[in-house]
C-alpha positions in Angstrom: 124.7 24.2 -61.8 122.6 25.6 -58.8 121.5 23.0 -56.4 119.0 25.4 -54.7 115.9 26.4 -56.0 116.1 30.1 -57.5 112.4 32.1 -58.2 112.0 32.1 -61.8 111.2 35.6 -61.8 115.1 36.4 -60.9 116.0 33.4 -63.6 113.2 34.1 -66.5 111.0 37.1 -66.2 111.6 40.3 -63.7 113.8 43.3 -65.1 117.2 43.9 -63.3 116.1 47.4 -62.1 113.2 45.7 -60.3 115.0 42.8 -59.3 117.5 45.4 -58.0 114.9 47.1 -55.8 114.0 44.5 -54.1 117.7 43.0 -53.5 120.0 43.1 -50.4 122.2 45.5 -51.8 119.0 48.1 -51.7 117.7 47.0 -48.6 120.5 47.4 -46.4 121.5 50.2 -48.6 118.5 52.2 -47.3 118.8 51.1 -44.0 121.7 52.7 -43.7 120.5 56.1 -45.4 117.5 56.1 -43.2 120.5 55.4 -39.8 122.7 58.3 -41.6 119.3 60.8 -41.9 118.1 60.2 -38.3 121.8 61.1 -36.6 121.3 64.5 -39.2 118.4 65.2 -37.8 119.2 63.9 -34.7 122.3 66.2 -34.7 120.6 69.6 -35.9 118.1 68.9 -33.1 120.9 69.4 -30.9 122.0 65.9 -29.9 125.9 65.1 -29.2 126.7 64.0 -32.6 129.5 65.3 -34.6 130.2 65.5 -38.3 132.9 63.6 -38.3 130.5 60.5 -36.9 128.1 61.5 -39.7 131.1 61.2 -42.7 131.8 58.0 -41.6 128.6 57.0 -41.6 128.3 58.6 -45.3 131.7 56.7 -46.3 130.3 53.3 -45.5 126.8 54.0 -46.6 127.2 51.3 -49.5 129.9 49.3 -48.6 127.8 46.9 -46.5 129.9 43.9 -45.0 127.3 41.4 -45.5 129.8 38.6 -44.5 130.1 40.2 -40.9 126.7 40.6 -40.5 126.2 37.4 -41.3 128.1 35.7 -38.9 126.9 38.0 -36.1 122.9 37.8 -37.0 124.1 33.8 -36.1 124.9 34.6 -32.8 122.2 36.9 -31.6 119.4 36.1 -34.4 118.2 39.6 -35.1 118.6 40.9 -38.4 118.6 44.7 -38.0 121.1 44.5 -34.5 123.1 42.5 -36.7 123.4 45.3 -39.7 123.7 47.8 -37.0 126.5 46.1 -35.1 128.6 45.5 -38.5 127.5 49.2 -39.5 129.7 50.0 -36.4 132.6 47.9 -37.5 133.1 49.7 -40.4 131.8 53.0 -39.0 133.8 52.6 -35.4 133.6 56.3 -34.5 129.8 56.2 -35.2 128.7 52.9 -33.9 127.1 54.6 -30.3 125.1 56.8 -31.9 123.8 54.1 -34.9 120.0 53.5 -34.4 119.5 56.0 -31.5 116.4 56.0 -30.3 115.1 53.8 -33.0 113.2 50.7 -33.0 113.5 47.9 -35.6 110.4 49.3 -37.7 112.2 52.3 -37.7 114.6 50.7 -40.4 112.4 47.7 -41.7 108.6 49.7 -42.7 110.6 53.0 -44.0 112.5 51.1 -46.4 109.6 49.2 -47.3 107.6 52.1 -48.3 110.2 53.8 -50.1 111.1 50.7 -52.2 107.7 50.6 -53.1 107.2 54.0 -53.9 110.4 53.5 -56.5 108.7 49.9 -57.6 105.5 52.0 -58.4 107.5 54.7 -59.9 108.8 51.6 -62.7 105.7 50.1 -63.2 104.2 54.1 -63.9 106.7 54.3 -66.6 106.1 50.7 -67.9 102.2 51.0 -68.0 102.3 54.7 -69.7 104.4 52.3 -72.5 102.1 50.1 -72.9 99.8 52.6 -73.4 101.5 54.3 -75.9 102.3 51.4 -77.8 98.3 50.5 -77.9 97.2 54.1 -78.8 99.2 53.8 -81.8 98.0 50.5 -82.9 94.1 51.6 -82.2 95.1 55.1 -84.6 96.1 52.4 -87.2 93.5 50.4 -87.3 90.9 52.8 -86.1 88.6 52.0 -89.5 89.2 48.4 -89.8 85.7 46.2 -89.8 86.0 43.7 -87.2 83.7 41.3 -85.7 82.3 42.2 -81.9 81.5 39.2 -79.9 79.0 39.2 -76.5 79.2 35.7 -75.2 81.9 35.0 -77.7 79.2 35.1 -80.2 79.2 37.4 -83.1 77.6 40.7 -82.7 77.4 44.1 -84.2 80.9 45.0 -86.0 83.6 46.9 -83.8 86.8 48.0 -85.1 90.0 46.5 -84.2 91.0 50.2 -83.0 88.1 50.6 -80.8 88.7 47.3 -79.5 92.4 48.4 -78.7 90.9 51.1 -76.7 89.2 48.9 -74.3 92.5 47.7 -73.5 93.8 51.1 -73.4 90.8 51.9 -70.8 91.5 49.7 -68.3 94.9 50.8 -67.7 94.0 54.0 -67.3 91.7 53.1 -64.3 95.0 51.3 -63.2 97.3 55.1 -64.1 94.5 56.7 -62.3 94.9 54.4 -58.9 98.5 54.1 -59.4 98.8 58.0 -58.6 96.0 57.5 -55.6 98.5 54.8 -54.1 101.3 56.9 -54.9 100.0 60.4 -53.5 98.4 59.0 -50.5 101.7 56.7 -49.5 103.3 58.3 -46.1 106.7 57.2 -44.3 105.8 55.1 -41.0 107.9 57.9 -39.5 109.7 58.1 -35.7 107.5 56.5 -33.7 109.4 54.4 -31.5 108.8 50.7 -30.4 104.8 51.0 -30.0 104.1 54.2 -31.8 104.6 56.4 -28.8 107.7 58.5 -29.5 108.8 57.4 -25.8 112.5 56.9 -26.5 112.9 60.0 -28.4 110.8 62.5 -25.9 113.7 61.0 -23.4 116.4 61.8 -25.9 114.9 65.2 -26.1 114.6 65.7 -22.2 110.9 66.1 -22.8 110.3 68.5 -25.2 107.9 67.6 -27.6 108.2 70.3 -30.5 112.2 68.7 -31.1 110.2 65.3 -31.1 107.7 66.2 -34.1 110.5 68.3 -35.6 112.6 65.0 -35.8 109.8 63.4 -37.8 109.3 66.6 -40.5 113.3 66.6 -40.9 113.2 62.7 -41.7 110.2 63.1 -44.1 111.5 66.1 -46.0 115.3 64.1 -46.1 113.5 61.5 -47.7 110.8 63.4 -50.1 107.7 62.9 -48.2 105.4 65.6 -47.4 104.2 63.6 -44.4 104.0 59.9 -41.6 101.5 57.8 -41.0 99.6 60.4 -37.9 99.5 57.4 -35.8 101.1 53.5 -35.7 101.3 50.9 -33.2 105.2 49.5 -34.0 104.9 49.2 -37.4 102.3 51.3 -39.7 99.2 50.1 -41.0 99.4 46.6 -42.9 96.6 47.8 -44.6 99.1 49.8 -46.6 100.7 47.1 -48.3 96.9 45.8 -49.2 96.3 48.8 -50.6 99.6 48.5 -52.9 99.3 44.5 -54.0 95.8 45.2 -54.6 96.4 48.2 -57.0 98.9 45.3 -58.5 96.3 42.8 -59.1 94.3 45.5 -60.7 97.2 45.6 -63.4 97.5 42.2 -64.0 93.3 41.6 -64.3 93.8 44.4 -66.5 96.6 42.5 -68.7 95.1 39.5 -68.1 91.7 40.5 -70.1 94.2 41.8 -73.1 96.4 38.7 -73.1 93.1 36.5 -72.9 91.8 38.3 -76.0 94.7 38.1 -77.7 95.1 34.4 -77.7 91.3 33.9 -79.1 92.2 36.3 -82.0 95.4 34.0 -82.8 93.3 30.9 -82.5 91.2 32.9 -85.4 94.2 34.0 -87.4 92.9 37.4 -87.2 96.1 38.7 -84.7 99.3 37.4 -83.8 101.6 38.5 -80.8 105.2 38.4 -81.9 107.1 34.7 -83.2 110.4 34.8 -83.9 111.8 33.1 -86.9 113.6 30.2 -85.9 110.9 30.2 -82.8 109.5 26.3 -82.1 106.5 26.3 -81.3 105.8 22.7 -79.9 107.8 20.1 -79.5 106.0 17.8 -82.2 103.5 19.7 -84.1 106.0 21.5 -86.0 103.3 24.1 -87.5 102.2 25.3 -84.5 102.3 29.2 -83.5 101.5 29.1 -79.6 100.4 32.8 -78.1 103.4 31.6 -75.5 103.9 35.4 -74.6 100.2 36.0 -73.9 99.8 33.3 -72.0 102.5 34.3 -69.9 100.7 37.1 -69.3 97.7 35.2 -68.4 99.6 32.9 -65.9 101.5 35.0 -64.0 98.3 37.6 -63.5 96.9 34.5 -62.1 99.5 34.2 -59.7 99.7 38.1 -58.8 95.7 38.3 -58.3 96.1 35.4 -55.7 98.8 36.9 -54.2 96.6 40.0 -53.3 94.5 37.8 -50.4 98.1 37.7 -48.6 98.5 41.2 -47.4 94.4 41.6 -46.9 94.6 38.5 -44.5 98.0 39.7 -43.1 96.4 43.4 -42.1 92.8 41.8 -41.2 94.9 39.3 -38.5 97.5 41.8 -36.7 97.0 42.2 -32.8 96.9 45.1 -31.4 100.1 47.1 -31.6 102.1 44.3 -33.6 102.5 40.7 -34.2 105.5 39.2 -36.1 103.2 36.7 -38.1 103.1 39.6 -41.0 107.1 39.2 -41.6 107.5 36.4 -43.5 104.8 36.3 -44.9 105.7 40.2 -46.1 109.0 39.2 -47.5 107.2 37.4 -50.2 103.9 38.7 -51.2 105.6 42.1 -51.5 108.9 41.7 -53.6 106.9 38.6 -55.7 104.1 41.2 -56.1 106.5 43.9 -58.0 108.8 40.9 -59.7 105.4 39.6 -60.9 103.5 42.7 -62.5 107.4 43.7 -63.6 107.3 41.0 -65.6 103.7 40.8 -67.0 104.3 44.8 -68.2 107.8 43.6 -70.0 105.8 41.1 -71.9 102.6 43.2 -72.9 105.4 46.1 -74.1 107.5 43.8 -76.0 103.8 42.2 -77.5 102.3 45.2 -78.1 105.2 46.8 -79.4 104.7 44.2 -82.4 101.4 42.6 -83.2 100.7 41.0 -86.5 97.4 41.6 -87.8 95.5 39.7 -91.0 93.3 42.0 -92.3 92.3 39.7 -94.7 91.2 36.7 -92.6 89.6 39.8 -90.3 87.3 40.7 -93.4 86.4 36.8 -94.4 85.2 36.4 -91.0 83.3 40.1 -91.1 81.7 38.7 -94.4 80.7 35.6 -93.2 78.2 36.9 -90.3 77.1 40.3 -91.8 74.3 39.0 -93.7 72.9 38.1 -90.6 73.2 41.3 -89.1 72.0 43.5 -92.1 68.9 41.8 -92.0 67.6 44.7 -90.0 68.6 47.4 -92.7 67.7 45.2 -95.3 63.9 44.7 -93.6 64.0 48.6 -93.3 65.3 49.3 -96.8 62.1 47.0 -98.2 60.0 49.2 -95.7 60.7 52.2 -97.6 59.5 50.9 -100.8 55.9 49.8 -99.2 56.5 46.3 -98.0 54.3 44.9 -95.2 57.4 45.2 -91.9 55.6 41.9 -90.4 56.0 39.7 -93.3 59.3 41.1 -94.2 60.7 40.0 -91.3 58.9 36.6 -91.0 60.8 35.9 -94.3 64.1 37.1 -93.1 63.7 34.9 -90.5 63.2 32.1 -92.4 65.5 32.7 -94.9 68.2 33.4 -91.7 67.5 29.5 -90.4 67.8 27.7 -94.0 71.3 29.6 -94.8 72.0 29.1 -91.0 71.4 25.3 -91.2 73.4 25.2 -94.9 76.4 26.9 -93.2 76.2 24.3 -89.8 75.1 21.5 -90.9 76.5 21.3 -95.2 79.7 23.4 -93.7 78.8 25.6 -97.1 78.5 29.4 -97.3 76.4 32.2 -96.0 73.8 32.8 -99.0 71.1 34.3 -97.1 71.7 37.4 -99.6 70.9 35.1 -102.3 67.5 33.9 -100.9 66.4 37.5 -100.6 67.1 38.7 -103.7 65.5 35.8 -105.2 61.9 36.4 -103.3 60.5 39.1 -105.7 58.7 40.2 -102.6 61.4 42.3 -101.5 61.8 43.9 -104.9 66.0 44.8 -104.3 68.8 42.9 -106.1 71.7 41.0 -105.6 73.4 44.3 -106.4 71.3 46.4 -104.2 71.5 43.8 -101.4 75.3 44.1 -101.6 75.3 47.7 -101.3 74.0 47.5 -97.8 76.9 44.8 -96.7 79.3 47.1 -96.9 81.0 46.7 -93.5 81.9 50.5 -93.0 78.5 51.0 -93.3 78.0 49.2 -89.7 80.9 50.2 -87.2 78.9 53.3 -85.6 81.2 56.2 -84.1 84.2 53.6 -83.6 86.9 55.8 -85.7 85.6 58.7 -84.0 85.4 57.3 -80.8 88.9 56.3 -80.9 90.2 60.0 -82.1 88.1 61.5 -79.0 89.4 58.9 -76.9 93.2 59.2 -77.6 92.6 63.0 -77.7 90.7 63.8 -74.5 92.1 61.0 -72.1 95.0 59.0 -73.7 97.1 62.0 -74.8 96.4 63.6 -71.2 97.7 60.9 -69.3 100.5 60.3 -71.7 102.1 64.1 -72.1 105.0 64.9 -70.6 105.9 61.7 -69.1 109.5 60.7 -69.6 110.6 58.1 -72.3 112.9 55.9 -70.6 114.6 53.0 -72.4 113.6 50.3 -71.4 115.7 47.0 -71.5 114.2 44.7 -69.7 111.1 44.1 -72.7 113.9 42.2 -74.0 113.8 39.3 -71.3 110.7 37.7 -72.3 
């Protein structure tokens, strides 16, 4: 057993390949690319650096010797001088020209943005999932009569597809920022120890075209079309607002979904997923707990909280840099990506099999709809010459004694009885039924779902690439 406390997102809910992302192995890993693509550039710019320095720089690029520097960040108690100095034990021909010119940030912010580039890159794929997943759901059940609620009240009918597209909707808002984030990110570039490029004008004797032709050579090595125009030693903290925000966007969005799915269990109208020798409590041996969807809901909590830490850290840096954002960094960041990992494994793995009761769907549909056809029903008694005023004074006397006989006798709805037996209204039982037909009361909803999944769905989700995905199974 482990005596030290592990996050359960590395024991319980984060994928490997985002776990991966934000582990050692690809941190120090891209430190090193980022060391290898500066003496390139470096080199090509006409710097003393041969090829043979660069190969061995290549041959060790992910053999890191963590051990070593380990035992040498104890002595002089600075991580990246301690990777750089065991970089040179294994790379002994290349250890002088290892971080030339560079400063700390150099290493530390360009391996932060490009880990969360690739994070956002996962969580593009696992959203556009989810979204598929729902779009066929609301297609199946694009017709289906289903109570609305305002309030939590009954209203006017929905459909359970059209109510699937609301989910839909908001991740689209969250697709549509994701690709803002993602087309607006920028390297923090070569900018030196307080954003002035001062060690590498001396490296290049002045001149500074070979300074801001060291920068383009980096960006292009990397895939970026551009830096940050300007930083103080590190770039912007505002950046990594803009990115755990865009996360808590996600999880509100999953949050709303897992929220409604958990009041549609507690009405046996829709189930998320139970397995069948699944336990549900620990002593009421019947119970089917939404345990999934209120996963969801919990760790969305935690994500939406999280996003205050990188608004506070970027509204409280001093003037070039302070070091109070480090820490702080190392957590909000890698816990933000673990977190909305996991929420999206869940909601694919949910969505990917909901139950639903059409049955219990249409009990409930029948038991308010009297209430809400009164209107057609005062309007159908209209037609035939019937005074509007006193039509609906009856109806709404009719609506509080089957009210009061459904609250307080715990009996049916037979408002449709009274009517039909008030010869006022001259329509019967028959007639009266006729108008309850549920279909008769959803609006454009089938429609509405067809134009949605055909104008803005299927947009978003053509040509993306179907990946397999095997973390939905660690939920």
């Amino acid at each position: 057993m482990n005596d030290k406390y592990v996050s359960p997102f590395s024991t319980r809910y984060a994928s490997d390949e985002m776990q991966f992302l934000f582990s050692s192995q690809k941190k120090f890993q891209t430190w090193r690319e980022l060391w290898i693509a500066l003496a390139k550039a470096e080199k090509q710019l006409g710097l003393p650096i041969t090829d043979e320095q660069i190969a061995q720089l290549e041959q060790y690029k992910h053999d890191i010797n963590f051990e070593q520097a380990k035992e040498i960040e104890a002595q002089v108690r600075h991580d990246v001088m301690s990777h750089v100095k065991a970089y040179g034990l294994q790379a002994d021909k290349a250890k002088g020209i290892i971080h030339l010119g560079a400063t700390s940030c150099y290493v530390g912010d360009n391996t932060d943005i490009l880990i969360m580039k690739e994070g956002l890159l996962l969580i593009n794929e696992k959203l556009l999932q989810v979204i598929s997943n729902l779009k066929d759901f609301a297609l199946k059940y694009k017709g289906m009569p289903t109570l609305g609620f305002t309030h939590y009240q009954p209203a006017q009918l929905v459909t359970v597809g059209k109510r699937a597209t609301l989910w839909i909707s908001e991740l689209l808002l969250d697709i549509e920022e994701l690709k803002h984030v993602l087309n607006t990110m920028k390297l923090r570039g070569v900018k030196g120890t307080t954003g002035t490029q001062a060690s590498y004008l001396s490296l290049f004797d002045g001149d500074h075209n070979k300074v801001k032709k060291l920068e383009k050579l980096i960006e292009e090595q990397f895939g970026f079309k551009s830096s940050y125009a300007v930083t103080g030693q590190t770039y912007s903290r505002k950046v990594d607002s803009k990115v755990i925000n865009l996360l808590s966007q996600i999880a509100q969005s999953s949050s709303k979904f897992a929220n409604d799915l958990r009041l549609l269990q507690s009405m046996k109208e829709i189930e998320e997923p139970f397995e069948s020798k699944q336990i549900g409590s620990s002593a009421m041996a019947y119970k089917r707990n939404p345990m999934r969807s209120e996963r969801i809901s919990s760790i969305s909590r935690y994500i939406i909280v999280n996003s205050l830490n990188p608004a506070i850290t970027s509204a409280t840096q001093w003037f070039e840099r302070t070091l109070d954002d480090s820490a702080n960094r190392r957590l909000s960041i890698a816990e933000g990506f673990l977190g909305i990992d996991a929420i999206l494994n869940i909601y694919i793995n949910v969505t990917n099999n909901l139950t639903v009761y059409p049955k219990v769907i249409l009990k409930h549909v029948n038991e308010e709809l009297p209430f809400m056809a009164t209107e057609n029903i005062m309007m159908e008694a209209a037609k035939k010459g019937k005074d509007r005023q006193l039509l609906h004074e009856k109806i709404r006397n009719y609506s509080m004694e089957a009210a009061k006989r459904v609250k307080h006798e715990g009996k049916d709805n037979n408002l449709i009885k009274l009517i039909s037996n008030d010869k006022y209204f001259d329509m019967t039982y028959e007639e009266l039924q006729g108008i309850l037909k549920p279909e008769n009361f959803i609006g454009r909803c089938e429609h509405q779902v067809e134009e949605f999944i055909n104008d803005y769905v299927n947009v978003v989700l053509t040509g993306r690439k179907v990946t397999k995905i095997e973390s939905i199974l660690k939920v």
